[in-house]
C-alpha positions in Angstrom: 24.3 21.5 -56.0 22.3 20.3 -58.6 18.6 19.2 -57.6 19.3 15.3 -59.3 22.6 15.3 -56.9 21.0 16.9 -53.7 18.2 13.9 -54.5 20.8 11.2 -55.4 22.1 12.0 -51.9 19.1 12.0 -49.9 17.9 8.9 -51.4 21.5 7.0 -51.0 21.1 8.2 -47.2 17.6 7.1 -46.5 18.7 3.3 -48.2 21.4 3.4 -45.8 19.2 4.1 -42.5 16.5 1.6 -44.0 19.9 -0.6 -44.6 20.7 -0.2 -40.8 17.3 -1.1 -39.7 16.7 -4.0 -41.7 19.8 -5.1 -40.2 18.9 -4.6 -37.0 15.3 -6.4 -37.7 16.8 -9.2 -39.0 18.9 -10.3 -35.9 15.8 -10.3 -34.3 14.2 -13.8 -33.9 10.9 -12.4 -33.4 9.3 -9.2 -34.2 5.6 -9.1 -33.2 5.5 -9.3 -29.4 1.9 -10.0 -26.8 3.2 -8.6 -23.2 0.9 -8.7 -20.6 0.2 -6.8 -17.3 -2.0 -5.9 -14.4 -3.9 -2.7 -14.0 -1.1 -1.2 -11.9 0.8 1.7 -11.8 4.1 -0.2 -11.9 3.7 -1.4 -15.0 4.5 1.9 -16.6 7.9 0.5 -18.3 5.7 -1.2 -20.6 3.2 1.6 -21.2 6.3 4.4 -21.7 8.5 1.5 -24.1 5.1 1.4 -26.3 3.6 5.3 -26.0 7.5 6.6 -26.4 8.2 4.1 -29.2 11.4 2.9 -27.8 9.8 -0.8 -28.6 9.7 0.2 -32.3 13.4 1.6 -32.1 14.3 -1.9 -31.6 12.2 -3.2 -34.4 9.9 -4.7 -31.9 6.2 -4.5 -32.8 4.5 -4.8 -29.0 1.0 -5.5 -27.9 0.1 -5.0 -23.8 -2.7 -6.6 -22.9 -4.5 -6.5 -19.3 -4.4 -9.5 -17.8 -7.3 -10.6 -15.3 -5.2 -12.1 -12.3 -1.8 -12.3 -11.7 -2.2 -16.8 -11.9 -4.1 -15.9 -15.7 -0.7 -14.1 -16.3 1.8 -16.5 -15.4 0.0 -19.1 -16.9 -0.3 -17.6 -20.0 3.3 -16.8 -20.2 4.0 -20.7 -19.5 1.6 -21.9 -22.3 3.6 -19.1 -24.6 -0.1 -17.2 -25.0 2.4 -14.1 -23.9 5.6 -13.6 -24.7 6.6 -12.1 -21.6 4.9 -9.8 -18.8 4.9 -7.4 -15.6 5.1 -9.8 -12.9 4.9 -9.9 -9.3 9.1 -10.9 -8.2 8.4 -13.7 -6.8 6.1 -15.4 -9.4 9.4 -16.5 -11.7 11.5 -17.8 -8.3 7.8 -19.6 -6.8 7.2 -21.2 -10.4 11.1 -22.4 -10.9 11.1 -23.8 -7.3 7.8 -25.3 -8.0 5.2 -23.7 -5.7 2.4 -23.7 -7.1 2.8 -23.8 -10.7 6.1 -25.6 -12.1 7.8 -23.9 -14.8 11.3 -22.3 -15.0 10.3 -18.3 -15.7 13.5 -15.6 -15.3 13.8 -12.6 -15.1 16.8 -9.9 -16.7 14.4 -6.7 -16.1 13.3 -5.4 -12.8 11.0 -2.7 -12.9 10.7 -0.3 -10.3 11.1 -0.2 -6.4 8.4 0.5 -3.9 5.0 1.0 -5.1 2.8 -0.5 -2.4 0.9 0.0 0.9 -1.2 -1.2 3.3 -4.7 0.0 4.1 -7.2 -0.9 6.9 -11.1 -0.1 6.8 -12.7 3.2 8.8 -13.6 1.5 11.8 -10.2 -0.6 12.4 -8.4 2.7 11.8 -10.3 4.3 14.5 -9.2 1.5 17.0 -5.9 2.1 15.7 -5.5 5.6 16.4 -5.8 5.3 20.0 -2.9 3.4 20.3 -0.8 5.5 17.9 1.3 8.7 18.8 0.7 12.1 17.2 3.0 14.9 16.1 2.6 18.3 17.5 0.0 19.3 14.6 -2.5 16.6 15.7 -1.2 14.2 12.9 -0.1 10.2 13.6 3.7 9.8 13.7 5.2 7.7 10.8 5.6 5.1 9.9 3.1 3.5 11.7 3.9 0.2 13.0 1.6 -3.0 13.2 2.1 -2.8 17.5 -0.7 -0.6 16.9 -3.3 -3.0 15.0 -2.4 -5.8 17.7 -4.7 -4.8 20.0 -7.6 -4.8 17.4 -6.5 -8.1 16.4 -6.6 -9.4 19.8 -9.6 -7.5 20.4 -11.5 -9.3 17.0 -9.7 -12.9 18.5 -11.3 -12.6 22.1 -14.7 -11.8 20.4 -14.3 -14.9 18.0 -14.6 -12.6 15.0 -10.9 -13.5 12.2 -9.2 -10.8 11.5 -9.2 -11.1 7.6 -6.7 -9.5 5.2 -5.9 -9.1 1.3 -3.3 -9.3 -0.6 -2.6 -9.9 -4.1 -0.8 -13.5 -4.6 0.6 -16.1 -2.6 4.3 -15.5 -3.8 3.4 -11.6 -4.4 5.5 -9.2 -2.5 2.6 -7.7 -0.6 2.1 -11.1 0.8 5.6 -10.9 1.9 5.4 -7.5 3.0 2.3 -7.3 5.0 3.5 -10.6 6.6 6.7 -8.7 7.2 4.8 -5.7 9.1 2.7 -7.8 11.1 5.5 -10.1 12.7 7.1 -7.0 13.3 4.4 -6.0 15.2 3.7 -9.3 17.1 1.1 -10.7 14.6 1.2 -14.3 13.6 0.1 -14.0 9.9 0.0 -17.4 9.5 2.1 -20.3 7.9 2.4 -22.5 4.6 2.4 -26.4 4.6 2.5 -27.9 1.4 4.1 -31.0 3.0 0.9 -31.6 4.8 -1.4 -30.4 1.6 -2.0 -27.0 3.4 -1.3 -24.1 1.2 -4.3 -21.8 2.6 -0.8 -19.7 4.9 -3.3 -19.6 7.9 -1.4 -22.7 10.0 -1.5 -20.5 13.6 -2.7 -17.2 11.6 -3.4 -14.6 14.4 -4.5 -12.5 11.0 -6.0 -14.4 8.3 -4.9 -13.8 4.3 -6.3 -14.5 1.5 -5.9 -13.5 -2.2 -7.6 -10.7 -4.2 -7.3 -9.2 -7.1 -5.6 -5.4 -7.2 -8.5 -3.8 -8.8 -10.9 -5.4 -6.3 -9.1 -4.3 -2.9 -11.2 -1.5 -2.5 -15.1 -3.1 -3.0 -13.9 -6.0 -1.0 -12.9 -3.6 1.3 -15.8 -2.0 1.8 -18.3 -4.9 1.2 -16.4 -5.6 4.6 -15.0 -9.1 3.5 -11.8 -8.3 4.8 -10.7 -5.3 7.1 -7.2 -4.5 5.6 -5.1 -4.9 2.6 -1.5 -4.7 1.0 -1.5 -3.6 -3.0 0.4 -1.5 -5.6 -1.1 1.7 -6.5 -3.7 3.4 -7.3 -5.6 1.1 -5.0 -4.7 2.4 -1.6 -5.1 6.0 -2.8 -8.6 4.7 -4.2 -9.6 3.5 -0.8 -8.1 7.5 0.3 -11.0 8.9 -2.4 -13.7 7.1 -1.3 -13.4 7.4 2.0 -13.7 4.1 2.8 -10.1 3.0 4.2 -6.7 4.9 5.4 -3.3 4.1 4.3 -1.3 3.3 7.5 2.0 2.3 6.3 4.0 1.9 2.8 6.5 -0.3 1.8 9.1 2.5 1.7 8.8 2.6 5.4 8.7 -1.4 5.9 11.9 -1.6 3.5 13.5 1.2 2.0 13.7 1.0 -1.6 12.4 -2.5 -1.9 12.4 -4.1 -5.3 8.9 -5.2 -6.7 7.9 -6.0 -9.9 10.0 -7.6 -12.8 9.4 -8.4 -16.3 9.3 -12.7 -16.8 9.9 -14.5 -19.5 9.5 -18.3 -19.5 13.4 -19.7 -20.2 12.7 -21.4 -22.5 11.6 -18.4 -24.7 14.5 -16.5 -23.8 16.6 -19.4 -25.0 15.1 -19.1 -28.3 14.7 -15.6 -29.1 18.0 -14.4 -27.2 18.3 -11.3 -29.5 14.9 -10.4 -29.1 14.7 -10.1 -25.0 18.2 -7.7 -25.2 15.7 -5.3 -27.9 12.6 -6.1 -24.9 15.5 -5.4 -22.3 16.5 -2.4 -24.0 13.7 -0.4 -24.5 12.5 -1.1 -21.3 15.6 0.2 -19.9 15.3 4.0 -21.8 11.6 3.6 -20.7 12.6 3.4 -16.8 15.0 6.0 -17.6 12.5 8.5 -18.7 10.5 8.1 -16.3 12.9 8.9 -13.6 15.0 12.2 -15.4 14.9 15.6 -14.6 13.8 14.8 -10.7 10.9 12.9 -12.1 9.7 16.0 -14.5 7.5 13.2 -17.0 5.8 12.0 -14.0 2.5 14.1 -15.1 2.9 13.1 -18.6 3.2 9.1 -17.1 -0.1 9.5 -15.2 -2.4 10.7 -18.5 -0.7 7.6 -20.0 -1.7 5.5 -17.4 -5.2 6.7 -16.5 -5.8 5.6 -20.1 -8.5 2.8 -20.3 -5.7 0.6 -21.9 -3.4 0.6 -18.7 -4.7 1.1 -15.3 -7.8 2.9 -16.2 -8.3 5.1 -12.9 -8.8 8.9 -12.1 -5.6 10.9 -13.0 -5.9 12.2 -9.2 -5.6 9.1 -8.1 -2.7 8.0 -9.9 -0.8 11.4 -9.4 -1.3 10.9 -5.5 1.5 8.8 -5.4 3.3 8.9 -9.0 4.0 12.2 -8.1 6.1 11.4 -5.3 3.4 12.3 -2.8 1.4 9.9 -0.7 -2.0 10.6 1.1 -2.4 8.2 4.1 -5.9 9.4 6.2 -7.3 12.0 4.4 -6.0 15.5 4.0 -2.5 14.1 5.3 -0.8 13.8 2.2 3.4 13.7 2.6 6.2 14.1 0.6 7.7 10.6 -0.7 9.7 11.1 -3.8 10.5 7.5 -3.7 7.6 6.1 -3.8 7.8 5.4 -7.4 11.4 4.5 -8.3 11.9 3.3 -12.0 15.5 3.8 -12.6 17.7 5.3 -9.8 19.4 3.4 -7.3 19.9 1.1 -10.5 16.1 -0.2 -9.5 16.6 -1.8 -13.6 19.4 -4.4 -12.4 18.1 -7.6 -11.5 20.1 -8.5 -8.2 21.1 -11.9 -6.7 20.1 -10.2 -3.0 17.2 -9.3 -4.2 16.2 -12.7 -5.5 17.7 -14.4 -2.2 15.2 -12.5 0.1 12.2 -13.2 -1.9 13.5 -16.9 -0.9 14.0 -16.4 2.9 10.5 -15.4 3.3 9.5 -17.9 1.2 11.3 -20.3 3.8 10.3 -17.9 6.6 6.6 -19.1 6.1 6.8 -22.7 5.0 6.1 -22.3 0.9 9.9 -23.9 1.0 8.9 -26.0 3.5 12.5 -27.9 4.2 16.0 -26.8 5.3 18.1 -25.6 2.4 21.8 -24.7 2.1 23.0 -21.0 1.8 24.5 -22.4 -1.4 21.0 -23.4 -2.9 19.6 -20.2 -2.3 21.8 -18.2 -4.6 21.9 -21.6 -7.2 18.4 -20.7 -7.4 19.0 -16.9 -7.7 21.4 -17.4 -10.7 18.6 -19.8 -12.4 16.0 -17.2 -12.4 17.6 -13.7 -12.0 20.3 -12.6 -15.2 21.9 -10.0 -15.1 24.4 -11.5 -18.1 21.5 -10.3 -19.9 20.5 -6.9 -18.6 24.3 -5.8 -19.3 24.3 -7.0 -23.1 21.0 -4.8 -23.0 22.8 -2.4 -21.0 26.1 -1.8 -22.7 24.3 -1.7 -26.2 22.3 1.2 -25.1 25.9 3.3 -23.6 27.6 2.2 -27.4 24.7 3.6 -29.1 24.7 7.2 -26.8 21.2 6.9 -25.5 22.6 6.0 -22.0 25.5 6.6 -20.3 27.7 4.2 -18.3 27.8 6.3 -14.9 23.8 5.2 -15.0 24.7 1.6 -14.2 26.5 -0.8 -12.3 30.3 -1.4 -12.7 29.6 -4.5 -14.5 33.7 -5.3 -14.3 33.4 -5.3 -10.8 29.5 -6.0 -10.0 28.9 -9.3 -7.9 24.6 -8.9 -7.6 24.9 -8.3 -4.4 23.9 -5.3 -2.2 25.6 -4.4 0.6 24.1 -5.3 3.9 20.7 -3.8 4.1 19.2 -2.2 7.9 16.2 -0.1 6.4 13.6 -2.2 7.7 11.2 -1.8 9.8 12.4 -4.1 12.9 15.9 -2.5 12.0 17.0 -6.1 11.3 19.7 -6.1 8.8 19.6 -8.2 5.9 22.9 -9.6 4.2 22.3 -12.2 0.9 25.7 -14.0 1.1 23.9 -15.4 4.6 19.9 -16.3 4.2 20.1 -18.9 6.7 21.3 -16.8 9.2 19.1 -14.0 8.7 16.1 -16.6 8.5 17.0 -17.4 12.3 17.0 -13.2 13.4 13.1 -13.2 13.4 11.0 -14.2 16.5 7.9 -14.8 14.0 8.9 -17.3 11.5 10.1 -20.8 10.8 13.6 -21.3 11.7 16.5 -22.8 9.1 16.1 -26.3 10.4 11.9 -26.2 11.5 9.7 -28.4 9.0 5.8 -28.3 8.8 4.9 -31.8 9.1 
């Protein structure tokens, strides 16, 4: 072929792929993009979307910037100062329903399941182990349950001394979580009653807690401010390297394969750039995927990523303690958890009604929804904020372009957004979303569906 036809043909092909993309870029409303995100490992969707480029495969052009608190976040997503960010799951349903801050946030894009755990100081976990059994080696059984931090807690009441605990937001799952562990274990943690102007969640507290920031657990854990926490890694393994805390419990063991972050939008910026948020959804979506495939084989590659100054700035060991799929509780016992970090199987991407509904029942469970609602409102308010309309637009462009196959989703002819009834808790209590009231009513720590804080 004649070097003017080989170069007639390569140009004619390269103005065809620039073709495609300008095509591509121009059903985009918006092309420059600020997400933000809390130095966490969880928010490694974002870090892999930008590192991998799958952000710029969509013609996106993303910033991520660390955000100081999770409230800076959400705010800044409301005043439109971000575009979107990693948020806690029940930051879009708290703001929609209008605890707290009122704004209507969704959410098409959940990002990984499990992640967190709950760590007590040196000397509690001394008090603890004597009420713990041990395996044959000398090592506690697991999971640990909070039966055997009552008697510390009672112990700390009788002396006049509150037992004070952290956890990262108000509507943050390890609120809900540690709450979760302690009622299971007999401990009041304390109840919400906005009605009456009280939103400090200590109303008959047998434990008292409060809100810190993730990167903070650890100092304030061993300034001695509080004497336990629930957070998202690498903060409990921090606490592990220091030698200044055990891991007792993770939320794998309090409720397998939990959902916890998302990525919100504000709706009214979905609205408006529609096109956009399926590219966001998108490239999020391969970004989960990769770091799930091959049994978790990028895992190693995900840490140097995230031990980068830019994301969660801490020691690669620390981060690979539980990226990994390993989890070091008092140290030297480290176990295998290959779920501890979930970002794509068990279709951890879809955004499900259930998961949104339980969010809600706790949120009832402990007076921030401090009046009887329906079964009918719960999942009205599930289908405001959580849409998975959107994730399977995102979804289904991804299979007709080959980068994904359909086998790696949900039926979406068939899917309702519903789990089947869950039992993998730890009080074996089984939830089902279709009935919130009546699963509010199981617990013997709690509000019931018809109790009001007044």
């Amino acid at each position: 072929m004649p070097w003017y036809h080989s170069l007639i043909k390569r140009t004619v092909g390269a103005l065809a792929l620039t073709s495609s993309c300008f095509a591509m870029a121009a059903d985009l409303e918006k092309e420059e993009l600020k997400f933000g995100f809390i130095k966490l490992t969880d928010m490694a969707p974002l870090a892999i979307a930008y590192e991998k480029g799958y952000f710029e495969d969509e013609g996106l052009y993303v910033s991520l910037e660390a955000q100081a608190n999770w409230k800076v976040l959400l705010d800044r997503v409301i005043d439109g100062e971000l575009d979107g960010a990693h948020m806690l799951a029940g930051q879009p349903l708290g703001a929609t329903i209008g605890f707290g801050t009122q704004a209507h946030i969704i959410t098409a894009f959940s990002m990984d399941l499990n992640g967190n755990g709950i760590t007590v100081s040196n000397s509690v976990w001394d008090e603890m182990k004597q009420h713990i059994p041990k395996q044959a080696d000398g090592k506690p059984v697991h999971p640990i349950k909070a039966d055997a931090l009552k008697p510390v807690v009672d112990k700390y009441k009788a002396e006049g001394k509150p037992f004070k605990m952290g956890m990262v937001f108000p509507v943050s799952t390890h609120n809900y979580e540690l709450r979760y562990w302690l009622a299971a274990g007999g401990i009041h943690p304390g109840y919400y009653a906005p009605l009456k102007g009280d939103t400090s969640g200590q109303i008959d507290a047998d434990a008292l807690l409060s809100v810190t920031p993730p990167p903070q657990m650890p100092a304030t854990l061993e300034a001695g401010t509080i004497y336990g926490y629930c957070v998202g890694e690498p903060w409990n393994q921090q606490a592990v390297f220091k030698g200044i805390g055990v891991p007792v419990i993770t939320d794998y063991e309090i409720w397998k394969n939990n959902p916890e972050k998302v990525f919100g939008v504000s709706n009214e910026w979905a609205e408006k750039y529609p096109n956009t948020h399926i590219a966001v959804v998108k490239a999020m979506i391969r970004a989960a995927k990769w770091l799930d495939e091959n049994n978790n084989a990028n895992r190693p590659e995900a840490v140097k990523i995230l031990a980068k100054s830019a994301y969660v700035g801490a020691d690669y060991d620390v981060i690979a303690n539980s990226m990994t799929g390993t989890f070091e509780y008092e140290k030297g016992d480290k176990r295998e958890i290959p779920d501890f970090n979930v970002f794509f199987r068990y279709n951890a991407t879809f955004p499900y009604y259930s998961d949104a509904i339980w969010y809600l029942t706790q949120m009832r469970r402990w007076g921030q929804i401090p009046e009887h609602k329906p079964d009918s409102w719960y999942l009205d308010i599930a289908k405001k904020v959580y849409r998975p309309d959107i994730y399977r637009k995102a979804a289904e462009a991804l299979i007709a372009e080959g980068k994904v196959s359909a086998s790696e989703f949900p039926n979406f002819a068939t899917e309702t957004g519903f789990k089947p009834p869950q039992s993998e808790f730890i009080d074996n209590i089984t939830y089902d979303g279709n009935k919130p009231n009546e699963y509010i009513s199981k617990f013997s720590i709690g509000l019931k569906p018809k109790d009001t804080l007044k």
